[in-house]
C-alpha positions as CSV (number, residue, x, y, z in Angstrom):
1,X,-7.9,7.9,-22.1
2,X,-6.9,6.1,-25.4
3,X,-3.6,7.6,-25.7
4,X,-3.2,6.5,-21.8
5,X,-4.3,2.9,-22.2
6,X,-1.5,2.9,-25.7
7,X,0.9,4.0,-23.7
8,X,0.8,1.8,-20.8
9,X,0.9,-1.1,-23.1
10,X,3.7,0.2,-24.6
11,X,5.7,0.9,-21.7
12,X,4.8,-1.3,-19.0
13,X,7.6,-3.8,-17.9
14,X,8.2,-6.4,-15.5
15,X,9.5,-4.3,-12.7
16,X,6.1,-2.3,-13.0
17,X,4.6,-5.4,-12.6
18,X,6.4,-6.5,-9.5
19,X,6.3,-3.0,-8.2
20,X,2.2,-2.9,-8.1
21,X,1.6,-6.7,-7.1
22,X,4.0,-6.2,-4.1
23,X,2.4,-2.8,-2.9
24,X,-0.7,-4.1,-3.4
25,X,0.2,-6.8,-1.3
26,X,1.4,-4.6,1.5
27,X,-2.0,-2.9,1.1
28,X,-4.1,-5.8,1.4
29,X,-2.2,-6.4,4.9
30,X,-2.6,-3.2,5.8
31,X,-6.5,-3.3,5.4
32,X,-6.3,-6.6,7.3
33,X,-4.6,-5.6,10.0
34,X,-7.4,-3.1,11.2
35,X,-8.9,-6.5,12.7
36,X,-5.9,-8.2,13.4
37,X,-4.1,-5.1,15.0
38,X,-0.9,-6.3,15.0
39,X,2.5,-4.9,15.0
40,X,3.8,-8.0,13.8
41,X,2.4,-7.4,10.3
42,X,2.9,-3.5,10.5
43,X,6.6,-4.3,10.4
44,X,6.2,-7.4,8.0
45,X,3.9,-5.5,5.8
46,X,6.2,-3.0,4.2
47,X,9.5,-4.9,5.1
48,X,8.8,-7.8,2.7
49,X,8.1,-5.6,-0.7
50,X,11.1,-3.4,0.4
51,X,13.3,-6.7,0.3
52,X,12.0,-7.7,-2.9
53,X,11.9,-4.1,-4.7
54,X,15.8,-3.9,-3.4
55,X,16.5,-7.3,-5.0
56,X,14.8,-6.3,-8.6
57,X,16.5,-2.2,-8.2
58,X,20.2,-4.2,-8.0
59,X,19.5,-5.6,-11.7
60,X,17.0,-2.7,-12.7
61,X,19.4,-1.6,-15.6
62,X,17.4,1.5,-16.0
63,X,18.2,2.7,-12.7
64,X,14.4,4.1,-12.1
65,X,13.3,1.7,-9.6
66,X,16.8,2.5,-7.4
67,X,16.1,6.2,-7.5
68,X,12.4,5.7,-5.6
69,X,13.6,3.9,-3.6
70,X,16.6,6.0,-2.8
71,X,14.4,8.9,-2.5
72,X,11.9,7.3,-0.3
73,X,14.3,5.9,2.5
74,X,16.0,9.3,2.8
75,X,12.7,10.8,3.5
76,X,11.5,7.9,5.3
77,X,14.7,7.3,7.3
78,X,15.3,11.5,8.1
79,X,11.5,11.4,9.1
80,X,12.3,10.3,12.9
81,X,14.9,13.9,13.1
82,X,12.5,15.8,11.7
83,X,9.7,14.3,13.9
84,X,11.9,14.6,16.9
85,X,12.9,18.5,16.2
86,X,9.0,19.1,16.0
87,X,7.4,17.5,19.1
88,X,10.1,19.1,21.4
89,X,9.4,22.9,19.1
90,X,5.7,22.6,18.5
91,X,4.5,20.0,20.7
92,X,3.0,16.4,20.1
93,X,0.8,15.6,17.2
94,X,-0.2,12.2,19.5
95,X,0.7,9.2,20.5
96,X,2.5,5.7,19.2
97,X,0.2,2.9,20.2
98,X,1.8,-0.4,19.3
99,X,4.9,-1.6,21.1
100,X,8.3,-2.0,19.0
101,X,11.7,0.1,18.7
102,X,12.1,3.8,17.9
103,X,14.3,5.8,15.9
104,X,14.7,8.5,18.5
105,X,10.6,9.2,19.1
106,X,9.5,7.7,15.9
107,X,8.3,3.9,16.1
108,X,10.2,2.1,13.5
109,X,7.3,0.8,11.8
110,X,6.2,4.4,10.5
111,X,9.8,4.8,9.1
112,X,9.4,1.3,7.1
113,X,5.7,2.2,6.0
114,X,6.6,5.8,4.8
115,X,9.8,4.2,3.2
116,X,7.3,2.0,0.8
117,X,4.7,4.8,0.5
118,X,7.2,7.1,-0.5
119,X,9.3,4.9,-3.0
120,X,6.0,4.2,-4.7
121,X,5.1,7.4,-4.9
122,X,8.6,8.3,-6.5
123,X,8.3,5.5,-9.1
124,X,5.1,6.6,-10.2
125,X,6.4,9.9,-11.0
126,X,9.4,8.7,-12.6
127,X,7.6,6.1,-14.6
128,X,5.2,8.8,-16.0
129,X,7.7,10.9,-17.7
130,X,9.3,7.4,-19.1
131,X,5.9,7.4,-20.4
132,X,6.3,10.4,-22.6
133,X,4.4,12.8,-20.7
134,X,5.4,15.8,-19.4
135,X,6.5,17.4,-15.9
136,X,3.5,18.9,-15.0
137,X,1.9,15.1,-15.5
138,X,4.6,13.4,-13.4
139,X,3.8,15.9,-10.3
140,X,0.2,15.4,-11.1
141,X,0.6,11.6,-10.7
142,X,2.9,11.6,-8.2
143,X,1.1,13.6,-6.1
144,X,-2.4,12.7,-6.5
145,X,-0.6,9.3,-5.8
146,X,0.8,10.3,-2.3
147,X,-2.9,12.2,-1.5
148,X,-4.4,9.3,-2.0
149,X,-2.0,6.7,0.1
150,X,-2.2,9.5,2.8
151,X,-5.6,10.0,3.0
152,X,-6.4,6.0,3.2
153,X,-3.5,4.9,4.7
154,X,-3.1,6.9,7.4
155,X,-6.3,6.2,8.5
156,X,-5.7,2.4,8.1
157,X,-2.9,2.5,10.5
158,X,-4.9,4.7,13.0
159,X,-7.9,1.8,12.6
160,X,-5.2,-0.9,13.2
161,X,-4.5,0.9,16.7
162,X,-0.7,2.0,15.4
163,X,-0.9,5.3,16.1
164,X,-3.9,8.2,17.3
165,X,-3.9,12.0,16.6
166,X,-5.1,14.5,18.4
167,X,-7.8,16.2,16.6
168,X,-7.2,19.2,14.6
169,X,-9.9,21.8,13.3
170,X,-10.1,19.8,10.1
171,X,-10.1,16.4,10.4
172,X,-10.3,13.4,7.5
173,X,-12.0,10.8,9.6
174,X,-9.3,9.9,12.1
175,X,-6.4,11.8,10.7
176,X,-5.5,16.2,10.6
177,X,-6.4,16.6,6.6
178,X,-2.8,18.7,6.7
179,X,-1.1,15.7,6.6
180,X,-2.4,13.9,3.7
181,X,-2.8,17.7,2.2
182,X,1.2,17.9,2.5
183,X,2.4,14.9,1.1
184,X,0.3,15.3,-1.7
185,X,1.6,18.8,-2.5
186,X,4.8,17.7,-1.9
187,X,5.4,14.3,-4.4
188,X,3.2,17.0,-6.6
189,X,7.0,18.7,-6.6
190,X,9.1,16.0,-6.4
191,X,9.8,16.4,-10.5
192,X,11.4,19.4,-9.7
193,X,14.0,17.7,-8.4
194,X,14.8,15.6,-11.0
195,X,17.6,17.3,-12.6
196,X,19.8,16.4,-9.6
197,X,21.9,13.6,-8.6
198,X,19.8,10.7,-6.6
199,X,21.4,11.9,-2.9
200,X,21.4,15.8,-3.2
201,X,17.3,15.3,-4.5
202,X,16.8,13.2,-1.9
203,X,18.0,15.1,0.8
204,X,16.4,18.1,-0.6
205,X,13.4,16.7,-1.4
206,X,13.1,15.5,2.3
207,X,13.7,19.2,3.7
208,X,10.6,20.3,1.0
209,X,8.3,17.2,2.7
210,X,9.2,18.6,6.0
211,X,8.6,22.2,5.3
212,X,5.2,22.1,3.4
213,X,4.1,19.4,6.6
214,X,5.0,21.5,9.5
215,X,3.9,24.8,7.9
216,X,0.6,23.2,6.8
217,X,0.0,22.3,10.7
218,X,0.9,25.6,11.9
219,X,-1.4,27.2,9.1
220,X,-4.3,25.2,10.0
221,X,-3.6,25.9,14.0
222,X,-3.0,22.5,14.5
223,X,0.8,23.4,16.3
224,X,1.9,24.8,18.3
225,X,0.2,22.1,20.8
């Protein structure tokens, strides 16, 4: 825990900084939003870190903060194909609540909010190896990361009335536990990808989300529906 705390201090830079005030921002909306149930601040929620992150990732010498975010709007934006190809193979996994435009059957507000989970998610894995630890480490954190956001979050958004599941055999309150499950094990793999360019890990890191997610709900019987 000592050599942790040293190494944060010795490592942690402004763009950390903005990175974790502005999520956390986005997070405190989120939370809110299961009284205000709004759609309104589902889309402004994620949009406004996003826009800020993008500014700081143009001057972000490093490059770091560009890659996340690269990383997590190619999953984020190829999430509405891949959730198209699987409702009209396997069937639905429920239903869109709150009004607002669609990326074929995917409301647009999921691709925003899995654009700034994702990114986050990426960073975090990134920034742990900048830290001087090891692979193994940066899946650890990276996944534990995205385990975490997809336990609570999802639930958040079905408790704001954005979206409903049916129910699986194994639920996590409101939510299948597959899905958090699979992004988890998932960013847990993202370092794997590393050694390639930012588009070509991108893209095949997105194929990876979407494998380990739709296997997982066919394991666990929740498709074919």
């Amino acid at each position: 825990m000592h050599d942790l705390w040293a190494r944060l201090r010795t490592h942690w830079n402004r763009t950390d900084s903005t990175v974790v005030v502005s999520n956390t921002f986005a997070f405190g909306l989120f939370i809110g939003n299961c009284w205000w149930e709004s759609v309104l601040v589902c889309f402004a929620a994620p949009s406004l870190p996003l826009l800020v992150q993008i500014a700081l990732a143009v001057r972000d010498r490093s490059g770091t903060l560009s890659h996340a975010l690269i990383v997590g709007g190619v999953v984020a934006w190829l999430w509405p194909v891949g959730e198209y190809f699987v409702v009209h193979v396997f069937g639905w996994w429920g239903e869109y609540l709150a009004p607002g435009p669609k990326v074929l059957d995917t409301a647009l507000y999921c691709v925003l909010v899995g654009w700034i989970a994702s990114a986050y998610c990426a960073y975090v894995g990134r920034r742990t190896v900048e830290m001087g630890y090891g692979m193994f480490a940066s899946g650890g954190m990276s996944g534990s990361t995205a385990l975490v956001i997809g336990l609570i979050g999802e639930n958040l958004f079905v408790g704001a009335k954005m979206w409903v599941y049916d129910p699986s055999g194994l639920d996590a309150w409101s939510v299948p536990l597959f899905v958090p499950v699979a992004y988890g094990l998932s960013f847990g793999l993202l370092p794997m990808f590393n050694r390639l360019s930012r588009w070509p890990a991108a893209l095949a890191f997105s194929t990876l989300v979407f494998t380990i997610t739709v296997s997982l709900g066919i394991v666990t019987g929740f498709f074919p529906r």
